[in-house]
MDAnalysis code that builds the backbone (N, CA, C; Angstrom):
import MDAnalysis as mda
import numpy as np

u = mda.Universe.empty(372, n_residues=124, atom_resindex=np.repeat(np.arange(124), 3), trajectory=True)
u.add_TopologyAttr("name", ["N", "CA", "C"] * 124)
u.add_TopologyAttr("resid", np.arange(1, 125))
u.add_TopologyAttr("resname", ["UNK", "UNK", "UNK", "UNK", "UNK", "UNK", "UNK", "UNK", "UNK", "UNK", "UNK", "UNK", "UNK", "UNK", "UNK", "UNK", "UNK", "UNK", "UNK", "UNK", "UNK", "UNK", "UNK", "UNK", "UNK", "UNK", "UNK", "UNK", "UNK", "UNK", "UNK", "UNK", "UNK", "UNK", "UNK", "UNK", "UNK", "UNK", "UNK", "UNK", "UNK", "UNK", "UNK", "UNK", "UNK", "UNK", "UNK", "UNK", "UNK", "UNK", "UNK", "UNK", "UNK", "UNK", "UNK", "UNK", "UNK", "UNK", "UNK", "UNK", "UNK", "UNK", "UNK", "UNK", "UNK", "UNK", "UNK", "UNK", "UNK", "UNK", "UNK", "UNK", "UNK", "UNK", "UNK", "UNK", "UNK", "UNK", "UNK", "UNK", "UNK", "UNK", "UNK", "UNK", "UNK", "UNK", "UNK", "UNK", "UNK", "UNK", "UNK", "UNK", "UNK", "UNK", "UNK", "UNK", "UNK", "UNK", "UNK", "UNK", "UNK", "UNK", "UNK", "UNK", "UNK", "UNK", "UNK", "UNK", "UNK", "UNK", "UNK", "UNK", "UNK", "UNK", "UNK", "UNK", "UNK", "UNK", "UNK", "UNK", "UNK", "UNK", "UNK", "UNK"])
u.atoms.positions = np.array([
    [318.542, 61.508, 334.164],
    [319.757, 61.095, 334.831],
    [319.521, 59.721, 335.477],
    [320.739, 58.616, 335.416],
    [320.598, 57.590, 336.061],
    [320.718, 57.520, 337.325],
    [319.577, 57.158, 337.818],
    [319.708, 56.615, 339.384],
    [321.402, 56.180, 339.979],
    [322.062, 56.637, 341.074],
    [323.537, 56.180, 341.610],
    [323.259, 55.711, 342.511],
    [324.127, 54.503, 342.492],
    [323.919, 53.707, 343.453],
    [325.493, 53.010, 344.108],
    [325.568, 53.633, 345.717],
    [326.826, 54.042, 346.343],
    [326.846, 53.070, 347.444],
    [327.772, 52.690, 347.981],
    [327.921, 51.881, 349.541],
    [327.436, 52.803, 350.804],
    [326.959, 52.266, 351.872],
    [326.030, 53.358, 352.770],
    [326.272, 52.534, 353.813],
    [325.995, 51.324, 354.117],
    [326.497, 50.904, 355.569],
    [326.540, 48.986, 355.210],
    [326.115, 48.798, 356.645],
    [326.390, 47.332, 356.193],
    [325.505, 46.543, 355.366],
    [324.257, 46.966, 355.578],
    [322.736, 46.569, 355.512],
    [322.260, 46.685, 353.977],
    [322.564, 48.276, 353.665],
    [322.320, 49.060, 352.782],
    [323.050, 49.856, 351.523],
    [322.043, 50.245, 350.617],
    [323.018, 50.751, 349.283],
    [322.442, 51.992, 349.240],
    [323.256, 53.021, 349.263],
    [322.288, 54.268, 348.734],
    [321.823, 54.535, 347.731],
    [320.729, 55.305, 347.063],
    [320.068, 55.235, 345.644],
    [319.727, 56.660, 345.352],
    [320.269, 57.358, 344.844],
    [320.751, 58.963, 344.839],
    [319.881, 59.437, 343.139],
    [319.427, 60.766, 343.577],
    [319.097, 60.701, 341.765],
    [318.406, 59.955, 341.507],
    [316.777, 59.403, 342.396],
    [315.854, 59.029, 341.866],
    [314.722, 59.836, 342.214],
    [313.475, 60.009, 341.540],
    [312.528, 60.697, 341.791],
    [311.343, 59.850, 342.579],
    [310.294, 59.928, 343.592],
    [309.676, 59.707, 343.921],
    [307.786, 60.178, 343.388],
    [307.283, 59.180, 342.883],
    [306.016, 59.651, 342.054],
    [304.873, 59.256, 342.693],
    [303.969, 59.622, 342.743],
    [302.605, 59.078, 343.117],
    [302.162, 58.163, 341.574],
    [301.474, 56.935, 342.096],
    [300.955, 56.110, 341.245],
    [299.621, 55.748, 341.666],
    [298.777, 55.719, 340.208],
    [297.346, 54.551, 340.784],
    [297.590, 53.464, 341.153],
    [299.052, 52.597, 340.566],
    [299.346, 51.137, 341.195],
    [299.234, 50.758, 342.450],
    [298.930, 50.072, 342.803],
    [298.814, 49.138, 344.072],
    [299.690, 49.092, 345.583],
    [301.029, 49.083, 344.623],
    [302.480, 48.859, 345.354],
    [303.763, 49.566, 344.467],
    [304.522, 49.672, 345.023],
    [305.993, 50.608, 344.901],
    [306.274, 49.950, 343.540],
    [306.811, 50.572, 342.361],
    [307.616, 50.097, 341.198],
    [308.886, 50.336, 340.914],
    [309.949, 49.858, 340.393],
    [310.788, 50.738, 339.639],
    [311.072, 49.972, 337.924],
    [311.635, 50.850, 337.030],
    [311.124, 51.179, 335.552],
    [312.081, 49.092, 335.553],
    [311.474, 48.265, 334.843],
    [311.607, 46.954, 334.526],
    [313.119, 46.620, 334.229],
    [314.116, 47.523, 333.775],
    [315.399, 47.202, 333.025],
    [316.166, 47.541, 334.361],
    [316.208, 48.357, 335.624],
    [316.603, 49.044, 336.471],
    [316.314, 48.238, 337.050],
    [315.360, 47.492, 337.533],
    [314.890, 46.235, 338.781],
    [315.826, 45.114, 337.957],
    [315.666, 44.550, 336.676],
    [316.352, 43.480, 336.374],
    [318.151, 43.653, 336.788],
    [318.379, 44.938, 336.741],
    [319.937, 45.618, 336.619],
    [320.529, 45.330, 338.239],
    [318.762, 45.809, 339.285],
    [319.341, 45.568, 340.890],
    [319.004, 43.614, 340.807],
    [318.416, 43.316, 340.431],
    [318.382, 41.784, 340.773],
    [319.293, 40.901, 340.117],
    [320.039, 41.090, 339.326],
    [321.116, 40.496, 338.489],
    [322.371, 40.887, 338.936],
    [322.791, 42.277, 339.150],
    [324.166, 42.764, 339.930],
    [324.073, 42.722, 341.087],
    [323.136, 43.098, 341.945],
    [323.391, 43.853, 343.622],
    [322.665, 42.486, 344.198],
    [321.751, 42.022, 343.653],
    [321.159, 40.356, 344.245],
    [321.586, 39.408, 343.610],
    [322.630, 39.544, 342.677],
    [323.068, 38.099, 341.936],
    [322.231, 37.645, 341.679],
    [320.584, 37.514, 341.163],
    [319.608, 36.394, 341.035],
    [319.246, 35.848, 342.095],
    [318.974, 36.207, 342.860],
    [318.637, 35.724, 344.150],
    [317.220, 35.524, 343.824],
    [316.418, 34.858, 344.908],
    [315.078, 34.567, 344.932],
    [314.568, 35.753, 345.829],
    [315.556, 36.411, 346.701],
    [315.429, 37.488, 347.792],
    [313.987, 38.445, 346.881],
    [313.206, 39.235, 347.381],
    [312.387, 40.547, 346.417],
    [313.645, 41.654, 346.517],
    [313.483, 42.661, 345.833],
    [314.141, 43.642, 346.251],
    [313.249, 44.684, 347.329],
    [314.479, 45.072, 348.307],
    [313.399, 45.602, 349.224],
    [314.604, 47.297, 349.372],
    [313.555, 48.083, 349.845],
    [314.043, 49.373, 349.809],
    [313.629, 50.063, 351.059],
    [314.075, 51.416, 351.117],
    [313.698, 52.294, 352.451],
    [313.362, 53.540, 352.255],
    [312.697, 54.145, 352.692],
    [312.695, 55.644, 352.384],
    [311.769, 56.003, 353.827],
    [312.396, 56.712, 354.220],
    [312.105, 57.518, 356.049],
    [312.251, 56.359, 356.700],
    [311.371, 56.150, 357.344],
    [310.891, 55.219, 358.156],
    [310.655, 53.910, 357.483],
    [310.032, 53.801, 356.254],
    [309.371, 53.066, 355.832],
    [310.330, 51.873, 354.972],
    [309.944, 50.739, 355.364],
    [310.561, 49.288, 354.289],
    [309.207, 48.919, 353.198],
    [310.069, 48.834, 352.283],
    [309.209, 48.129, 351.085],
    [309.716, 47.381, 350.388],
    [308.852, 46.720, 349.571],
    [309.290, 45.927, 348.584],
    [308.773, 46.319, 347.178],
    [309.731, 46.353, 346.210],
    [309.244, 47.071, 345.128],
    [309.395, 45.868, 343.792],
    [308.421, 46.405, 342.796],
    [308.222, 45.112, 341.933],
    [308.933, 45.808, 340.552],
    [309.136, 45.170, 339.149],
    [309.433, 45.803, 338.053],
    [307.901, 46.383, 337.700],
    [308.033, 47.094, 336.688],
    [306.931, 48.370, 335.940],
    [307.379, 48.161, 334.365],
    [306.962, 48.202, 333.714],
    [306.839, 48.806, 332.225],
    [306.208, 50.129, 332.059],
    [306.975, 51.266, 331.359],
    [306.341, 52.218, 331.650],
    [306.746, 53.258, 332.591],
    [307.311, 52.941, 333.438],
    [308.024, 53.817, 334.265],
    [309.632, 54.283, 334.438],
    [309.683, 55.467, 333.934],
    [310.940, 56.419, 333.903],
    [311.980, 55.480, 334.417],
    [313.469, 55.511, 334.136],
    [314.547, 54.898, 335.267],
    [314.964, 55.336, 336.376],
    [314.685, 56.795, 336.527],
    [314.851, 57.257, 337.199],
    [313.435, 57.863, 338.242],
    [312.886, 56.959, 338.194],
    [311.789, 57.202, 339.689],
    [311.204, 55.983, 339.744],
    [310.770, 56.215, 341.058],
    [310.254, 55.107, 342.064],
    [308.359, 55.389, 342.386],
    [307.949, 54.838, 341.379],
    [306.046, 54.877, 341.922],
    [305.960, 54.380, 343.338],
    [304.859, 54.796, 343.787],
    [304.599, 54.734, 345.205],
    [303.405, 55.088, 344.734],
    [302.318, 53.976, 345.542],
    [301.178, 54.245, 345.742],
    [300.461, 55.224, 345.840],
    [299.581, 56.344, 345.026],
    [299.352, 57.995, 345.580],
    [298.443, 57.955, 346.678],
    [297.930, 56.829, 346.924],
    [297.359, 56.727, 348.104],
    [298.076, 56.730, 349.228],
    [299.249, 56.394, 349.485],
    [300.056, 56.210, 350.390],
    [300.737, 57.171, 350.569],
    [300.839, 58.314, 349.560],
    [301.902, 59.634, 348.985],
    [302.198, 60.316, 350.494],
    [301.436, 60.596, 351.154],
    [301.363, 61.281, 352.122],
    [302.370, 60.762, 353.327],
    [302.114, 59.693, 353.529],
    [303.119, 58.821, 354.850],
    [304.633, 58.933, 354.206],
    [304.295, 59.370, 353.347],
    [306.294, 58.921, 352.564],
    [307.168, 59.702, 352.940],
    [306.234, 60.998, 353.894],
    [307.471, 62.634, 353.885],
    [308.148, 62.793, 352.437],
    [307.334, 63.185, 351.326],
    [307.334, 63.386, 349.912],
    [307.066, 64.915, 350.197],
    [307.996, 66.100, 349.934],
    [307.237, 67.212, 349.830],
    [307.010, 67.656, 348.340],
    [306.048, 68.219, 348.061],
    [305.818, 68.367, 346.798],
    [306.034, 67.378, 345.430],
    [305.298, 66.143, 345.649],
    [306.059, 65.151, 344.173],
    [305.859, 65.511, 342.668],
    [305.857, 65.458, 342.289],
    [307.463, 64.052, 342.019],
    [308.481, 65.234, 342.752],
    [309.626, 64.503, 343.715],
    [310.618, 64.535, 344.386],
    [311.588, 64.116, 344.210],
    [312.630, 64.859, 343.632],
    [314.000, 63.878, 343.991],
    [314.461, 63.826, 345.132],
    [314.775, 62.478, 345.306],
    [314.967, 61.578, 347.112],
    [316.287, 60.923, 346.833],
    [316.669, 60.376, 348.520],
    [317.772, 59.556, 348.377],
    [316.637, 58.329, 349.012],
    [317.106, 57.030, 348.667],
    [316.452, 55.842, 348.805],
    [317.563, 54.559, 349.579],
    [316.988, 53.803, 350.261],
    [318.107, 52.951, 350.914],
    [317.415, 51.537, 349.691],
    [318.358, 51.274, 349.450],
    [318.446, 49.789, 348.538],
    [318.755, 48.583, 349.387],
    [318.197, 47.784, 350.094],
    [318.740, 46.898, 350.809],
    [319.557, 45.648, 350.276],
    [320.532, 45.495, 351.224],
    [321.615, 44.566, 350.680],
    [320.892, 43.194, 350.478],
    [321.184, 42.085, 350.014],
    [320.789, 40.860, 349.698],
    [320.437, 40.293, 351.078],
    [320.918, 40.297, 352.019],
    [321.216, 39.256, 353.221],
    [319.919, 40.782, 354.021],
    [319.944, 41.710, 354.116],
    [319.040, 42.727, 354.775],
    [317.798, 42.274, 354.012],
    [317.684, 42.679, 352.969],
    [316.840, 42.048, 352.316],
    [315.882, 40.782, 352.429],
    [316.618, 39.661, 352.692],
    [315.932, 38.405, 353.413],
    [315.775, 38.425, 354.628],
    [316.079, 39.215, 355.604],
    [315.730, 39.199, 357.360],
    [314.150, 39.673, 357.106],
    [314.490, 41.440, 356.301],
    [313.092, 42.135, 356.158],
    [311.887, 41.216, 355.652],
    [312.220, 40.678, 354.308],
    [311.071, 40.006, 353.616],
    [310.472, 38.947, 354.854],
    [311.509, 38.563, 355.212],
    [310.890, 37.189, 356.579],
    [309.981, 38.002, 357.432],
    [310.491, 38.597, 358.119],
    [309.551, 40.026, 359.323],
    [308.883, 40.394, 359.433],
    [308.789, 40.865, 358.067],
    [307.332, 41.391, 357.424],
    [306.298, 40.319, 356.816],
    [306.634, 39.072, 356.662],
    [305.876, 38.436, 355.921],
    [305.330, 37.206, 357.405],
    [306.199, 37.214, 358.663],
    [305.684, 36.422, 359.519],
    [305.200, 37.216, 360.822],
    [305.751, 38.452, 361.328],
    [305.392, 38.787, 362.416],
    [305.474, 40.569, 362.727],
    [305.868, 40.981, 361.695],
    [305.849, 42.553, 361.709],
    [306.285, 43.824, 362.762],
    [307.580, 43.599, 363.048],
    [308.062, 43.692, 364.168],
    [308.388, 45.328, 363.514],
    [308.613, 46.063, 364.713],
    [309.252, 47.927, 364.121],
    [310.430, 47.792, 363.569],
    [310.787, 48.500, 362.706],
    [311.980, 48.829, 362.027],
    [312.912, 48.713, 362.980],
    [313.016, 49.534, 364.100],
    [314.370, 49.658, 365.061],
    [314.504, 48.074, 365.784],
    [313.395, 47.484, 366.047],
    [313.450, 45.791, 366.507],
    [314.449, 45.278, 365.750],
    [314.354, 45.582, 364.606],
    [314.635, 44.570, 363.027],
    [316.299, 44.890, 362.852],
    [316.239, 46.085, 362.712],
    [317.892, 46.752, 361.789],
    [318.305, 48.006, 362.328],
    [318.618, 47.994, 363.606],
    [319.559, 48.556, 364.139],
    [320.592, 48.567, 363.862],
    [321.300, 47.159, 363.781],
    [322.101, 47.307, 363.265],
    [323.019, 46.985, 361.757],
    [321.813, 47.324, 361.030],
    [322.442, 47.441, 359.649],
    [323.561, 48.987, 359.562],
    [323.076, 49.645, 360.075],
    [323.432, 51.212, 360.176],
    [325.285, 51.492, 360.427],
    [325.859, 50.046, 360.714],
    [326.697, 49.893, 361.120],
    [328.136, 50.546, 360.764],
])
């Protein structure tokens, strides 16, 4: 089933109908045609990364070859912090909007401030 992807607040896109996997990779993936699909429609081509949410946690996720359309690799090293019960999991995922997207990538890449510092009010 294809990943859905719905309006959720100001910030954010919801991402319904994806599975959550443990990977040997490094960092978060999603399947290469599905990342080109969010960076061409939902980022217009932006230079933005695509960045995502799941619990607590912001990421940034890269394309994969190889990986299902419908799930999201995640580090299996990391599997544990994700509140993943039993994986592979089907999850709901926050897709961040273009403009959320560039606050996070900045934040995280200059001074690493908590989530609630950052986007309170995306939730809007």
């Amino acid at each position: 089933m294809l990943p859905k992807i719905t309006a959720f607040s100001d910030g954010y896109y919801l991402v319904s109908n994806i599975y959550i996997e443990p990977s040997a990779e490094p960092s978060p993936a999603l399947e290469e045609n599905f990342y080109a699909f969010l960076q061409d429609e939902v980022y217009e081509e932006q230079s933005t990364p695509i960045m995502m949410k799941h619990s607590k946690r912001h990421f940034e996720v890269e394309p994969r070859s190889g990986v299902p359309i419908d799930v999201l690799e995640v580090p299996a090293s990391e599997i544990d912090d994700w509140d993943v019960e039993n994986p592979p999991s089907r999850e709901q995922v926050l897709l961040a909007k273009p403009e959320t997207a560039h606050r996070m990538g900045q934040a995280l890449f200059f001074d690493h401030p908590t989530d609630e510092d950052l986007f309170e009010d995306d939730f809007r």
